[in-house]
C-alpha positions in Angstrom: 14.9 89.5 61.3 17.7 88.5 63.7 17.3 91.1 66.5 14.0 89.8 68.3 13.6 93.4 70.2 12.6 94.9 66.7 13.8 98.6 66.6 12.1 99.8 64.3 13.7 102.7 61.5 11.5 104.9 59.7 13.3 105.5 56.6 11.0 107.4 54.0 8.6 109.4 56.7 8.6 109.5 60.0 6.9 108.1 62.6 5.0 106.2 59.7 6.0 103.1 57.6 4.3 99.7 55.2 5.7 96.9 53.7 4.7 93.5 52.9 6.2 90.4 54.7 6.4 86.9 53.4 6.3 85.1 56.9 6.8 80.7 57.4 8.1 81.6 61.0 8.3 84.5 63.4 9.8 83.9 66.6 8.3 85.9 69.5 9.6 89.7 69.5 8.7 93.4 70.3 8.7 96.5 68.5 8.1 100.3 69.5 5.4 101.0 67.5 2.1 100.2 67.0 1.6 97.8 64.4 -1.6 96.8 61.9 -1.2 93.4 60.2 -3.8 92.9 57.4 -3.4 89.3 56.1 -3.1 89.1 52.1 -3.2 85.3 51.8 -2.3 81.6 53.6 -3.3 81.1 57.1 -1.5 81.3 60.5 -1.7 81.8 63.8 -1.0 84.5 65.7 0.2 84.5 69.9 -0.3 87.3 71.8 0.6 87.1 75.6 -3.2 86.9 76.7 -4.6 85.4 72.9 -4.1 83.3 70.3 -5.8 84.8 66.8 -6.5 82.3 63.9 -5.1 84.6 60.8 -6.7 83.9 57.2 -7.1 86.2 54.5 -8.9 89.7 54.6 -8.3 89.1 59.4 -6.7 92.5 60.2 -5.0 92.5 63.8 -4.0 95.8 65.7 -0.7 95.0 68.1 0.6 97.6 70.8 4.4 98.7 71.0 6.4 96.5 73.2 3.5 93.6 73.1 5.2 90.2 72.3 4.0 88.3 69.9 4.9 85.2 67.2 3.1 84.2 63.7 3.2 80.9 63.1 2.1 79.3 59.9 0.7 75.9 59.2 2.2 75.0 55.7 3.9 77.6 52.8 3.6 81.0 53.5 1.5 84.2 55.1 1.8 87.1 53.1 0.8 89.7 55.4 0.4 93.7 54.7 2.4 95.7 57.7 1.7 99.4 59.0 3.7 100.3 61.5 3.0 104.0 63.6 5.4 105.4 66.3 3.7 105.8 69.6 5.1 109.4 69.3 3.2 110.3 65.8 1.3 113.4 66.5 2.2 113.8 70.4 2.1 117.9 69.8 -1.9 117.5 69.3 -2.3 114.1 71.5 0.3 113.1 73.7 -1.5 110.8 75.2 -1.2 108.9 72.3 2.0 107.4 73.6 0.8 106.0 76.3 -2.3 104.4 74.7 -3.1 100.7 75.3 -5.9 99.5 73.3 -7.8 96.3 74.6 -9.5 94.1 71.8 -7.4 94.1 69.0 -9.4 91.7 66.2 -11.2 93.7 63.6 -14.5 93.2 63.3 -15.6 92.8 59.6 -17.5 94.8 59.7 -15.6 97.8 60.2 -15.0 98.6 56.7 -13.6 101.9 56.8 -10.7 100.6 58.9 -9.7 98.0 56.3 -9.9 100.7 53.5 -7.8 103.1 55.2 -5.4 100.6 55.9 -4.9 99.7 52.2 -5.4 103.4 50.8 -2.7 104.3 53.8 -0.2 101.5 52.5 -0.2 102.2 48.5 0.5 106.2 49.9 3.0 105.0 51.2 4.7 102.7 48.8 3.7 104.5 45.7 5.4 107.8 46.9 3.4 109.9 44.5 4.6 113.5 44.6 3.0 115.2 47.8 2.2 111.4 49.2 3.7 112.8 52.7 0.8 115.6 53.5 -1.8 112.4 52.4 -0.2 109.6 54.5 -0.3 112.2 57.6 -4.0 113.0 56.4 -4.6 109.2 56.0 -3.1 108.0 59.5 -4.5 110.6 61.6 -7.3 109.3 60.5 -7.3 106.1 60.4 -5.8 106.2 64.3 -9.1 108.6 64.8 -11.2 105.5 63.7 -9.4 103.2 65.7 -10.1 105.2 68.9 -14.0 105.4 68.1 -14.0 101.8 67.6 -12.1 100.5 70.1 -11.7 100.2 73.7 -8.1 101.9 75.1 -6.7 102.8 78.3 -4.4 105.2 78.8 -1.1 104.6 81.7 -0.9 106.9 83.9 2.9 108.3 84.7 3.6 105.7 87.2 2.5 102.5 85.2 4.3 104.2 82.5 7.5 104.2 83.9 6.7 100.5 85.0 6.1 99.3 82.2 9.1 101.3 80.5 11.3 99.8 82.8 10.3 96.2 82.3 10.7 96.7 78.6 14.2 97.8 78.8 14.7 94.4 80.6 13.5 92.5 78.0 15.1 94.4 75.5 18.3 93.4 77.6 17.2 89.7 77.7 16.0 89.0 74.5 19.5 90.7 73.3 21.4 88.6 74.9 19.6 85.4 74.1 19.9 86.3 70.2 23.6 87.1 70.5 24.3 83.3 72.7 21.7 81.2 71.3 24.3 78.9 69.8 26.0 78.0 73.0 24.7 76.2 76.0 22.8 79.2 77.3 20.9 78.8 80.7 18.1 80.8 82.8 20.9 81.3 85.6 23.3 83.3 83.2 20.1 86.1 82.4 19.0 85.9 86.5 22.9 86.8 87.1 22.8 89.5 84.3 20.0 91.1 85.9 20.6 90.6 89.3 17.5 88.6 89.8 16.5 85.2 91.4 15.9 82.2 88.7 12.8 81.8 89.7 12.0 85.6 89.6 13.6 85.9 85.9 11.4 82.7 84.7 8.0 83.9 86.2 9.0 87.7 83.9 10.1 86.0 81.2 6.5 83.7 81.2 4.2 86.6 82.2 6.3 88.3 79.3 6.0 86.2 76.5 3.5 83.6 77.7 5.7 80.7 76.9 9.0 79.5 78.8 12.3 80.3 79.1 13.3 77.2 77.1 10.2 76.8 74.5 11.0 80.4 73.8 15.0 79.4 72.9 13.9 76.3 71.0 11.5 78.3 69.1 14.7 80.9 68.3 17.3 78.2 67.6 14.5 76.4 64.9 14.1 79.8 63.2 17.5 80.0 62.1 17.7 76.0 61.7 14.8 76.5 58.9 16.6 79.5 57.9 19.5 77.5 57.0 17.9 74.2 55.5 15.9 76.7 53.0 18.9 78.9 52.1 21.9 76.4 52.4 23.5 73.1 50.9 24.5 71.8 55.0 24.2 68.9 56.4 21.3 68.3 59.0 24.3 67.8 61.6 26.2 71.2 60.8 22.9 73.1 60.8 21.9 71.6 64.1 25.1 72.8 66.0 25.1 76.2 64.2 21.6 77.3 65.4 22.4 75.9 68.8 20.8 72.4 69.0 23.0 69.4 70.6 22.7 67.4 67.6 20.9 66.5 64.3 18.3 64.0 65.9 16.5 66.5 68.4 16.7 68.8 65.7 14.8 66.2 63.4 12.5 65.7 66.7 11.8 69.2 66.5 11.1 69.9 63.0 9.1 66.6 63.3 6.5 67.8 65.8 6.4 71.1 64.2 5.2 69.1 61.1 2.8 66.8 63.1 1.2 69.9 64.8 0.7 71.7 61.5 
């Protein structure tokens, strides 16, 4: 995915969607929904701002809307099931539900009804059997009802919401204009002018944000679509290295070197 605000569209149901996702490298984004990762096979690891969770097959993760996070995997691949609910999905019944922030987000093992849901929710959803939309809406109300008995939340109040609204749009901003000049020499300065904000103010957001800095968090970006390019393309190291923003081929071999040596 290029955009690393992740809008997401709901293109066969609202408010409700699944897929499955071959993952080697996800760069730290957001996304306005609430999103359920069930892990198929491979290992990873997975960064929350406050967390890091150790993925393996059958770990099922909950992650809140607008919560940044990265998956990074070892060697090969994470294949990973993905459902993904709007924040606004039944807000005529429980509005509240939009402003819902739920604390522990690792699912215990043994909560099996959660994982079975999850998987009978998903083949609704891709199978698209006739009347599959009344059963997914039967099958994510409750599923979300299961999640609130088992889990702690807390819900904003009006204030915090707008706070935290607010401070999202910013990043949205940020993270938009980092994707769109990642390939040029792009510094902290240019985003603290954008916003109107002192360098040091925009690098303590932008670490309390994504719990990594400024310039990890543009390295990270720039060897994304570096590996993109080595897997899809016949360039050379040098070409690739100037196209995804790095000054030249060695400290892009530096970087793909300790990304080898820490996996």
């Amino acid at each position: 995915m290029s955009q690393e605000y992740e809008f997401v569209r709901y293109s066969r149901l609202h408010h409700i969607k699944a897929f499955l996702n071959k993952i080697q490298y996800r760069n730290y984004h957001t996304h306005n929904a609430f999103e359920i990762l069930f892990v198929l096979e491979g290992e990873a690891v997975l960064s929350l701002q406050n967390e890091s969770v150790q993925l393996t097959p059958g770990k099922t993760v909950l992650i809140n809307p607008y919560e940044p996070h990265e998956i990074q995997v070892g060697k090969g691949f994470m294949v990973g099931l993905f459902l993904q609910v709007s924040r606004h999905f039944c807000r005529d019944y429980f509005p509240y539900f939009s402003s819902i922030t739920f604390e522990y987000q690792t699912f215990d093992d043994n909560i099996a009804d959660l994982k079975d849901v999850i998987v009978k929710t998903a083949l609704c959803y891709l199978e698209a059997k006739p009347l599959f939309e009344i059963e997914l809406v039967s099958l994510v109300s409750n599923f979300l009802c299961l999640l609130i008995k088992h889990f702690k939340y807390y819900i904003l109040d009006e204030h915090n919401h707008s706070i935290r609204e607010k401070r999202n749009q910013r990043m949205k901003r940020i993270t938009a204009y980092i994707n769109d000049h990642y390939t040029e020499s792009l510094r902290l300065s240019e985003l603290a002018q954008m916003e109107q904000l002192t360098v040091t103010h925009i690098s303590h957001l932008f670490k309390d944000y994504y719990g990594i800095t400024f310039q990890d968090y543009l390295n990270n970006l720039r060897f994304e679509k570096a590996m993109t390019m080595i897997l899809s393309t016949n360039l050379f190291q040098m070409e690739i290295a100037l196209a995804s923003g790095f000054s030249d081929a060695k400290y892009l071999s530096a970087i793909i070197k300790k990304g080898l040596d820490a996996a």
